[in-house]
C-alpha positions in Angstrom: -61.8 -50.3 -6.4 -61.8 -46.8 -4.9 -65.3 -45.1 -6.0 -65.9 -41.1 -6.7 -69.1 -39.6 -7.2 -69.4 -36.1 -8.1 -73.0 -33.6 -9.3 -73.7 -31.4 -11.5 -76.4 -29.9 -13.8 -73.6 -30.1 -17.1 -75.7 -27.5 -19.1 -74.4 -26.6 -21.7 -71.0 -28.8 -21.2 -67.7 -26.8 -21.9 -63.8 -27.4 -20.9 -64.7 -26.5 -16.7 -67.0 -29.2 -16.9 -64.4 -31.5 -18.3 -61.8 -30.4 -16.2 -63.5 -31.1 -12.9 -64.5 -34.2 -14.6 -60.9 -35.3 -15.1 -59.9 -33.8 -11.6 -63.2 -35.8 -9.9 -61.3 -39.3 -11.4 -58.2 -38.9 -10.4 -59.4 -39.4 -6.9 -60.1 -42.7 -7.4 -60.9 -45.8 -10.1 -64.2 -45.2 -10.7 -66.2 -42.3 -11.2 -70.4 -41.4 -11.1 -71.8 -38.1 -12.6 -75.2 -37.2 -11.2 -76.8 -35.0 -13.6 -79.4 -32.8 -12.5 -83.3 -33.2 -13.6 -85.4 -30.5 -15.2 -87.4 -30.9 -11.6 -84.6 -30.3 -9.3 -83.4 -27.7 -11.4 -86.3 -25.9 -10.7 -86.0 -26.5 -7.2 -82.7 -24.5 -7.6 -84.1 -21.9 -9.9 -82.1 -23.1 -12.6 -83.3 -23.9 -15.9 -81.7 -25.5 -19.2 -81.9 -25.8 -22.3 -81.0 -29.6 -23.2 -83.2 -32.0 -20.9 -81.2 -34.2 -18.8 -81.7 -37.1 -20.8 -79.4 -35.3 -23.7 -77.0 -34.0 -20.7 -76.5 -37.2 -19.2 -75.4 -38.7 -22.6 -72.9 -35.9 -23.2 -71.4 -36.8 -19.7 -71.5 -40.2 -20.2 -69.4 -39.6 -23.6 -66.2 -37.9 -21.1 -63.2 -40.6 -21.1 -63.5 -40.1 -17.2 -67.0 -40.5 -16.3 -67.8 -44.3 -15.8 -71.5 -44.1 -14.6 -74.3 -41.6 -15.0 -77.4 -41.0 -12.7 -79.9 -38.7 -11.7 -79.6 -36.2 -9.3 -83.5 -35.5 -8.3 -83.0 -33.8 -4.9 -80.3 -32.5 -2.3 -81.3 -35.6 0.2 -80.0 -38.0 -2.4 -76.0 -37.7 -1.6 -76.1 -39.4 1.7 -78.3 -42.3 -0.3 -75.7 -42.0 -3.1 -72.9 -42.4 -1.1 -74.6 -45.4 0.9 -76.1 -47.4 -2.4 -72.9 -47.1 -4.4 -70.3 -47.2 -1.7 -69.1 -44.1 -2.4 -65.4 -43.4 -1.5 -64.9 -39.3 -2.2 -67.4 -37.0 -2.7 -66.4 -34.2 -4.9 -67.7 -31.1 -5.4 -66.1 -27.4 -6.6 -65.1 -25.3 -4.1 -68.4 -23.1 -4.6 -70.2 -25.8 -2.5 -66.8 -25.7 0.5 -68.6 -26.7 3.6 -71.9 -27.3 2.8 -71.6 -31.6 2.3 -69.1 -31.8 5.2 -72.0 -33.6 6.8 -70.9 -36.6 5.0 -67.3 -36.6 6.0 -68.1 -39.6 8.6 -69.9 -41.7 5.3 -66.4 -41.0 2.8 -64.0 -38.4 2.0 -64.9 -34.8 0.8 -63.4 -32.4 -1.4 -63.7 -29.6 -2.8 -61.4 -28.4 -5.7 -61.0 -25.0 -6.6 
């Protein structure tokens, strides 16, 4: 089973989200969301208005989306990648370059 994992903070879900969503799974079999906390939003200066607890059940409701975690800090990726023996990292093309260090762990890619 080939595994994907792709993050994202999902607030306030619309048809991008789901479209990266269906792109993310078509890499593979079997694909993880990891939704952003309210803490590592802050971390990013973000802020949202449905806690991640109602974000991660709206992602968990897309045909495409198999598992939902957690994302609670940048580090977490390589530990991701490791724990669920990640595949493909995807990410949009907003992040190109940045999570080529984990190229030699699976494959990255970054749709537009």
């Amino acid at each position: 089973m080939k595994k994907v994992i792709t993050y994202g903070t999902c607030a306030l879900f619309h048809y991008g989200h789901m479209r990266i969503l269906e792109r993310a799974k078509s890499f593979g079999d079997y694909l993880i969301v990891a939704v952003s906390t309210e803490e590592f939003n802050a971390v990013k200066g973000k802020r949202c208005i449905y806690p991640s607890e109602y974000r991660s059940i709206i992602v968990a409701s897309i045909k495409y989306v198999d598992q939902v975690i957690p994302e609670n800090n940048w580090e977490q990726k390589v530990d991701d990648v490791t724990k669920y023996k990640i595949d493909v990292l995807v990410m949009g093309d907003d992040w190109e370059g940045k999570f080529d260090c984990l190229s030699n762990l699976c494959h990255v890619v970054y749709l537009p």
